[in-house]
N, C-alpha and C positions, 0 to 999 in steps of 0.2 A: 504494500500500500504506500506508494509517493505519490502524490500531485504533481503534475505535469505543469497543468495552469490553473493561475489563480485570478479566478472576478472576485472582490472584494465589496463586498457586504457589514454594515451595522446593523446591529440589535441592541435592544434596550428592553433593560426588567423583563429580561427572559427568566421565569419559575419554572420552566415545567423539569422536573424528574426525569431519566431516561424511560421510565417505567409508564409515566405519563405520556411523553410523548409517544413510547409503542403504542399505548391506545389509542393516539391521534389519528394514526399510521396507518393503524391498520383498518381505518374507516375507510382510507384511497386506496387499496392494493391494487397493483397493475392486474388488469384482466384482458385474456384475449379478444384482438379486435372481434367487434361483427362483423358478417357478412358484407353488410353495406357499409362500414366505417372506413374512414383513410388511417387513423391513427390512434391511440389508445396512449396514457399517462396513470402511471400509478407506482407506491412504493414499493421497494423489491429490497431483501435482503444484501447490507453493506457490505457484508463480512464475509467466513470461512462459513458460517453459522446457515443453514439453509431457512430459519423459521424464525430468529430473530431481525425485526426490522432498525433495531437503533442498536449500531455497536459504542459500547461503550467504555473508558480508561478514564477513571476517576470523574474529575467534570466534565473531561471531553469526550462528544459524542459523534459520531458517525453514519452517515443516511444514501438513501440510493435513491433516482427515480429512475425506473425502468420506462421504456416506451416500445412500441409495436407500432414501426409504418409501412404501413401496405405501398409498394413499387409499382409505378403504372404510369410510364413515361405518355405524354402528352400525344409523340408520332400514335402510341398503338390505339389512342382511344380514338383520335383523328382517322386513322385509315379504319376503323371500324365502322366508325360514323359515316364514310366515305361509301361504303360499301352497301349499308344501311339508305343512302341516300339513293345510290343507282337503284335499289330495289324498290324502293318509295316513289321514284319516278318513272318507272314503267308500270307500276300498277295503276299511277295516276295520271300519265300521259303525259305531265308537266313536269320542269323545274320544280326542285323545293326552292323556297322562300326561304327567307333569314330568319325568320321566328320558328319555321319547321325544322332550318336546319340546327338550331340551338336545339330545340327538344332532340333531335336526333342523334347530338354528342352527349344528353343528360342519358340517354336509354342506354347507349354505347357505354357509358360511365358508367354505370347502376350492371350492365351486363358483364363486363369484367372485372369490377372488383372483387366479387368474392374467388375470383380465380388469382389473385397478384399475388405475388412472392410479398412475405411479410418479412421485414430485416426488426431485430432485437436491439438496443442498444442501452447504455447505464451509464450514468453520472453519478460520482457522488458530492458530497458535501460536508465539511467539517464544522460542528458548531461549537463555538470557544462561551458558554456563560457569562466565564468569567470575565476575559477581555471583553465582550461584545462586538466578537465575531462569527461572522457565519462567510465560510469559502467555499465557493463552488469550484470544481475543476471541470476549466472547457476552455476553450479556444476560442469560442464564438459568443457574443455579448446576447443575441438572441435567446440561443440555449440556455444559458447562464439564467436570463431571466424570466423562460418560461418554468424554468425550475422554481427561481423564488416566488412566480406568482401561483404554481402547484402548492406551494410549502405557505403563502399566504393565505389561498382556501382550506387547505388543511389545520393551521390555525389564525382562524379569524383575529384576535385578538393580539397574532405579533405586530411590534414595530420592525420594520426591516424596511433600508435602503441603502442604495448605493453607497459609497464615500464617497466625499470631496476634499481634496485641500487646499490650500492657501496660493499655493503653487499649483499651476499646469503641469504636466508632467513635461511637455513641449516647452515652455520656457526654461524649467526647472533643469533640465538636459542641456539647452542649448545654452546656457549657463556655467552648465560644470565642462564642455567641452572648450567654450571659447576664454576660460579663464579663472571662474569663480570658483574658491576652495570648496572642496568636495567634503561634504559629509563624511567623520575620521572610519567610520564601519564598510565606506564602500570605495571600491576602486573602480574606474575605467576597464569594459575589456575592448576590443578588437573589431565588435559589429557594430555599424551605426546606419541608420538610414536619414536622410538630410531632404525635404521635400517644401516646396515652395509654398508661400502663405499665400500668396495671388492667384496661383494655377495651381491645383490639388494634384494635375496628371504629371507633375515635372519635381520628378523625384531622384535623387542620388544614394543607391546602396554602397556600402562595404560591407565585407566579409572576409574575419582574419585579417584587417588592415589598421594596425593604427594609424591613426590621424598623424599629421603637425600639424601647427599651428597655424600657416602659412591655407593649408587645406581649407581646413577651420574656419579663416577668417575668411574667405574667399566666396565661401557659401553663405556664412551671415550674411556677409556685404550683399549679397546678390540674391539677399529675402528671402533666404531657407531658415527653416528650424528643423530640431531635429527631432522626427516620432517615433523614432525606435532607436534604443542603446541597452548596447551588452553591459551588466556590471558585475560584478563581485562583492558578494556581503561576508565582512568577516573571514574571508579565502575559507569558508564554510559552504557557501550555497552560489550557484551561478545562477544567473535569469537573462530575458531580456526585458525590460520598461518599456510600454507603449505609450502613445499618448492618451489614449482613453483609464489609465492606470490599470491596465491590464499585466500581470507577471504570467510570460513564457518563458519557455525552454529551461524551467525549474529545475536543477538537476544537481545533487547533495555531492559534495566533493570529495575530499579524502578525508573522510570521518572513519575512525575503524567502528566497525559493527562488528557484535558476538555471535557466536555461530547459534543459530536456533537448531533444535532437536525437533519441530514439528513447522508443517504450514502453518499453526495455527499459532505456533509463537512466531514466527517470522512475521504474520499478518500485525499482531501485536507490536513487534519490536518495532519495525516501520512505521505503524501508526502513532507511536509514543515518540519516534525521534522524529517523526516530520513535525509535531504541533510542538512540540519544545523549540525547534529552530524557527518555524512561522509566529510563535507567540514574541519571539524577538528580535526580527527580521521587522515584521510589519511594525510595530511601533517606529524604528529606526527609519523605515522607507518613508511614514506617513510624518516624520521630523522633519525628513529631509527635503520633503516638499511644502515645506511652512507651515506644517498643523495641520487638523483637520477644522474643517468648514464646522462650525455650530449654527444651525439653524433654531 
């Protein structure tokens, strides 16, 4: 269990018990799509555990949402329709119409979905009580917050949102690159993406390249900032910063780890040292970007 990527989430006067929230949980379990459904959400076991829905290590606790989406590219329901349409027009002697041929991609629609391939997929989600955090691991901000708005039906009564800081994470970046001391827990790594504040499509990557300064200023000068940078927390944990305060390419460094005698203690051990390094990580990152926003 490591987190890949982290969307970053607050919570406030979070009570519930892990025992509580399984009952919350187990109100939404994911169920097989219907026949007629595209897509199905619901909670699915975190862990090694196949029946429990909230893993739990002391305060911290652990959550899945599972999902069910039925595959049914747009050509096949089209040539279906297609073909629906030839036979609708020799019985009727005429062209369909544009109102007939809508009904005839909704029948074509309705007629193979229960035949689509359904693909599985799971997310999970770390919630910190005590900090007042709640991490999702995904790559995609959509994802990320179809998940929190599952977990906000599930319980009506959280407070849960985004963060924000003081700092962009785009000025904050283009900052520590073009001169400003860096935050003493992080260093500079090698990636950076440099992309223009007037035309979004006029972008500069590196990979594995550091900068000079020469580099650096040449991009300022010429109206870039930067929305992705590689850093190092602590020569602990690598990532990369996005501008939306997204952390990828999460990845624990040369920590020694003890050897586990079961999957089910190695699930444990990972899940214990990845929230000891995010419970100290994220404060630091959220310093480093001037605080967080109180609303």
């Amino acid at each position: 269990m490591w987190f890949k990527n982290l969307q970053i989430y607050r919570i406030t006067d979070w009570k519930l018990m892990p025992e509580e929230l399984e009952e919350l949980l187990a109100r939404r379990t994911l169920q097989a799509c219907l026949s007629m459904e595209m897509q199905s959400l619901g909670w699915i076991p975190p862990g090694m555990e196949e029946t429990r829905l909230v893993y739990a290590r002391g305060q911290q606790m652990l959550i899945a949402l599972g999902s069910e989406k039925k595959l049914l590219p747009a050509s096949v329901v089209n040539q279906r329709a297609k073909e629906r349409a030839v036979e609708m027009e020799a019985q009727q002697g005429y062209p369909v119409g544009r109102k007939q041929m809508k009904e005839i991609k909704e029948a074509a629609l309705y007629e193979l979905l229960p035949r689509a391939f359904v693909v599985r997929q799971k997310s999970h989600a770390w919630i910190d009580p005590v900090d007042g955090w709640i991490i999702i691991d995904s790559s995609n901000i959509a994802k990320a917050d179809t998940f929190a708005e599952t977990l906000l039906k599930t319980i009506p009564t959280l407070l849960l949102k985004r963060i924000k800081t003081n700092l962009t994470p785009a000025s904050a970046m283009t900052r520590w690159l073009s001169g400003d001391e860096l935050p003493h827990a992080f260093t500079i790594d090698s990636d950076s993406v440099f992309r223009s504040r007037e035309d979004k499509k006029v972008s500069v990557s590196y990979q594995r390249h550091p900068l000079d300064s020469d580099e650096i200023t040449r991009h300022v000068r010429a109206g870039k900032e930067v929305t992705k940078q590689a850093m190092v927390w602590e020569n602990n944990l690598s990532f990369v910063l996005d501008e939306n305060l997204q952390i990828k390419r999460l990845t624990l460094l040369d920590i020694e780890k003890e050897p586990a005698e079961s999957a089910e203690e190695q699930f444990d051990s990972n899940f214990f040292l990845m929230t000891e390094q995010l419970k100290q990580l994220l404060p630091d990152l959220i310093d480093a970007l001037g605080g967080e926003v109180v609303e």
